[in-house]
C-alpha positions as CSV (number, residue, x, y, z in Angstrom):
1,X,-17.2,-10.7,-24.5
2,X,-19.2,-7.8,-25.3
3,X,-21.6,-7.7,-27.9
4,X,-20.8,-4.6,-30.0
5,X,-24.2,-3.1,-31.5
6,X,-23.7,-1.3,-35.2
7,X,-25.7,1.1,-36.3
8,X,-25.8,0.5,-40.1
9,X,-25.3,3.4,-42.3
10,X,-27.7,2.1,-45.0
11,X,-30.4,2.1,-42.3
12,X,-30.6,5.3,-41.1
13,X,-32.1,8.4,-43.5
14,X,-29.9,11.6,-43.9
15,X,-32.0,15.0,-44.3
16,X,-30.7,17.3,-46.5
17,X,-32.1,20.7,-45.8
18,X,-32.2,23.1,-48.2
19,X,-32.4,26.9,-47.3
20,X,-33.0,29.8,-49.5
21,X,-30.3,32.3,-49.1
22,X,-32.1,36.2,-49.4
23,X,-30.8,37.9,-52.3
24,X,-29.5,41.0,-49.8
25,X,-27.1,38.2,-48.3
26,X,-26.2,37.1,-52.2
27,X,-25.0,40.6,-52.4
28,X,-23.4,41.5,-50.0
29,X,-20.9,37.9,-50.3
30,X,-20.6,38.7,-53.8
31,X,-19.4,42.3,-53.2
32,X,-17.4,41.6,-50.5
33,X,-15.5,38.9,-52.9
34,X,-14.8,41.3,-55.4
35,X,-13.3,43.5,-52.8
36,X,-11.0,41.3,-51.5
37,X,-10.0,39.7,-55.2
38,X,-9.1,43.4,-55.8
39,X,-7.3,43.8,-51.9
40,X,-5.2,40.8,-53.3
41,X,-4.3,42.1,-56.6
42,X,-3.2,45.3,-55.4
43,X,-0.9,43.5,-52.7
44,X,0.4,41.4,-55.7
45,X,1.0,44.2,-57.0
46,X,2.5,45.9,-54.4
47,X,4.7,43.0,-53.9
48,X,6.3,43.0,-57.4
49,X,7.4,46.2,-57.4
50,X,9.3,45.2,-53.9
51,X,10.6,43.0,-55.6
52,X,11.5,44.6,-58.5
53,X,13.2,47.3,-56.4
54,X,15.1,45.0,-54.5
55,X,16.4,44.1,-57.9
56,X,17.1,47.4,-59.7
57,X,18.7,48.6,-56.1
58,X,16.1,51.6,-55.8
59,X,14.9,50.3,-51.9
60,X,18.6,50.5,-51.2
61,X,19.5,53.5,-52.5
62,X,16.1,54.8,-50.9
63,X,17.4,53.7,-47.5
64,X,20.8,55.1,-48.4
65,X,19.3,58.6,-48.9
66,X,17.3,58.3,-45.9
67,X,20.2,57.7,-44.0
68,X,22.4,60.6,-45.2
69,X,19.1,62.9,-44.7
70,X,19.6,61.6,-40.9
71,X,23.3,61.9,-40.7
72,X,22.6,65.5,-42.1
73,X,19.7,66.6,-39.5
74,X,22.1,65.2,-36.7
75,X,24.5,67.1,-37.5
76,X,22.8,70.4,-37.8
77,X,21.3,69.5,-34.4
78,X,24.7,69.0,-33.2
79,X,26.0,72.5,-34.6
80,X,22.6,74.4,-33.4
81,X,23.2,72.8,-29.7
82,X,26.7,74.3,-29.7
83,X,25.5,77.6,-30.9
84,X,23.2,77.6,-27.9
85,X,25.8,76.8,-25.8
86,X,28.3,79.4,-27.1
87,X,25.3,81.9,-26.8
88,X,24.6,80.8,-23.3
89,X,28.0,81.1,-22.3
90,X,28.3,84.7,-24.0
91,X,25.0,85.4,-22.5
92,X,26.5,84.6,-18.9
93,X,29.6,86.4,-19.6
94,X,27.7,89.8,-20.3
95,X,26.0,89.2,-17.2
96,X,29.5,88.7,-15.3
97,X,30.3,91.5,-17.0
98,X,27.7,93.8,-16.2
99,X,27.8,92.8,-12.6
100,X,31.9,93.2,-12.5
101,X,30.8,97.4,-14.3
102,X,28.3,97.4,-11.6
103,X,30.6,96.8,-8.7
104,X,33.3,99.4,-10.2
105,X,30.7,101.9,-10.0
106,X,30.0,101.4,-6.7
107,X,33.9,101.2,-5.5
108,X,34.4,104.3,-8.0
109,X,32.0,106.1,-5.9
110,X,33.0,105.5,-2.4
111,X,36.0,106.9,-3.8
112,X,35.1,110.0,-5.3
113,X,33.3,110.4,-1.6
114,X,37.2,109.5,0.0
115,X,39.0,112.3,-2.4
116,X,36.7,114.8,-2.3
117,X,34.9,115.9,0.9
118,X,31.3,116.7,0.3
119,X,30.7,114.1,-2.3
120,X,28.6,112.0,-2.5
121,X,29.7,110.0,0.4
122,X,30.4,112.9,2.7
């Protein structure tokens, strides 16, 4: 069998060693406590009047606003696209149109030149 060799506890000396911390360091922990104890109030805080608007309804109507805001812009959206469309179409048509006066002119003068020699087209 093996022999199983103990160290005993009471035996061996612990060092303790002590280190100054700088006052700078003090500080600096110190401030940076405070900070965060104040960070966690103000999300406390922030997380009671959730929950107190949960309660009272105010988030929901919130979110109830926010979506008839959206409904609204969509809709305008919608009605601005169509007037683009209908002033795209016009826009076309006065070009057809134009085109269409354009051509008449032209047949309306090799006319004149046909009915009256020395026109124009003579």
């Amino acid at each position: 069998m093996r022999s199983v060799k103990r160290k005993s506890i009471a035996s061996a000396p612990q060092v303790i060693k002590v280190q100054e911390i700088p006052s700078a360091e003090i500080y600096a922990i110190k401030k940076r406590y405070k900070e965060n104890a104040q960070k966690m109030e103000e999300l406390e805080e922030k997380c009671k009047m959730l929950e107190e608007a949960l309660k009272y309804g105010e988030v929901t109507s919130l979110s109830r606003m926010i979506m008839e805001y959206q409904a609204m812009s969509v809709s305008y959206l919608e009605h601005i696209s169509k007037e683009m469309q209908i002033y795209r179409y016009s826009y076309e048509e006065r070009q057809r149109g134009m085109e269409f006066i354009e051509y008449l002119r032209q047949v309306a003068g090799e006319l004149e030149g046909l009915l009256w020699p020395g026109g124009t087209n003579a």
